[in-house]
N, C-alpha and C positions, 0 to 999 in steps of 0.2 A: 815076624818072629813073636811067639808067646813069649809072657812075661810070669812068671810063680807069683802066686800071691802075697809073699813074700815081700820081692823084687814091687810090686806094686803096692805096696805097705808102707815100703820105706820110702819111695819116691814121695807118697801123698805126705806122713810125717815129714820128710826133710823141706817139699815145698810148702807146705804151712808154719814150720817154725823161719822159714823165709821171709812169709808174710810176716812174723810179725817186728813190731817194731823194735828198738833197743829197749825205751821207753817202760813197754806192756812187761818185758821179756826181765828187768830189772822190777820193776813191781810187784813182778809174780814173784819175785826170791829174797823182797825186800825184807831188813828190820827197820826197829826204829830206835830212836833214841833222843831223851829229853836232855839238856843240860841247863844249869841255874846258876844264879848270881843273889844268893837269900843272903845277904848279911843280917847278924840277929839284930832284933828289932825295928826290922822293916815292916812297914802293913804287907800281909801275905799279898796284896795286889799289886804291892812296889816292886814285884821281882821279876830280876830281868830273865828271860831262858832264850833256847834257841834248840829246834827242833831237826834233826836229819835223818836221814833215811841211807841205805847202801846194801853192797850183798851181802854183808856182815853186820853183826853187832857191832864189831868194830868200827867196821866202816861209819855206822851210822854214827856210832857215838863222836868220833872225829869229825863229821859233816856237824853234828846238833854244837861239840863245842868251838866251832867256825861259824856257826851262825849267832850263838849266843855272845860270841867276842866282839862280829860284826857288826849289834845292836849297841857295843859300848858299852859292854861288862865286861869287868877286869876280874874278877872271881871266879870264872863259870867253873862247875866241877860237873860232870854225868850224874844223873838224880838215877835214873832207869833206863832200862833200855828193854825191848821187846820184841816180838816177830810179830803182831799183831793190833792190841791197844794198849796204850801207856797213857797213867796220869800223878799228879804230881800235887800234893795238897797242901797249905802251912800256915801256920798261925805265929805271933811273933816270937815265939821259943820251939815251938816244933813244924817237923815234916812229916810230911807219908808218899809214900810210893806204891802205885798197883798196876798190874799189866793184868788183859787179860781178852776174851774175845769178843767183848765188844767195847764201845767208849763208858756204856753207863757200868759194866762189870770190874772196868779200871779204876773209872772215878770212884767206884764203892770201896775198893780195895783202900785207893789213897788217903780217903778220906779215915776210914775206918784206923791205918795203921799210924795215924797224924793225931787222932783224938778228940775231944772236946775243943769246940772255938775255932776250928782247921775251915779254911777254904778252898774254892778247887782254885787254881792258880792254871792250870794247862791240863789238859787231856787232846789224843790225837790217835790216828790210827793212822798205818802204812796203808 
């Protein structure tokens, strides 16, 4: 029996997204998300974050402030969150935050909206 091209279309689609893993299959739809632990007048390299990733913003944001708790910060608040790069910059009175597509277009952004004296403190991409 002939099969429409069609009918052979979706066979090949359905068994390749078979192949592939949970893993590829959640990366491919992932965000991300930064969370932080800046109490003021910390050196911007004292701060604690924690980084997650999920099929949402949401989600990620809830994974990064679970991982940022798990490090043994009792402050963590979401800095950023993003579908691609995020980064996260601070100086002992200020922050910045930048997303963007790539790590160095984040970090520029963070660093940029942090000001004079700002360090990068975390950048990351899903």
């Amino acid at each position: 029996m002939f099969k429409s091209f069609a009918q052979t279309l979706a066979i090949v689609l359905f068994t390749s997204l078979l192949a592939l893993s949970p893993a590829s299959l959640s990366t491919a739809l992932a965000a991300g998300a930064i969370a932080v632990d800046d109490e003021e007048g910390e050196n911007p390299t004292d701060v604690g974050y924690g980084i997650g990733y999920g099929s949402s913003r949401e989600e990620a944001a809830t994974a990064a402030m679970a991982e940022c708790r798990k490090s043994g910060n009792k402050g963590c608040k979401v800095a950023v969150r993003f579908d691609t790069c995020g980064a996260y910059a601070a100086s002992k009175a200020h922050y910045g935050v930048g997303w963007g597509a790539s790590k160095a277009v984040a970090t520029a952004a963070a660093l940029e909206s942090c000001g004079a004296g700002c360090k990068l403190v975390v950048a990351d991409c899903e």
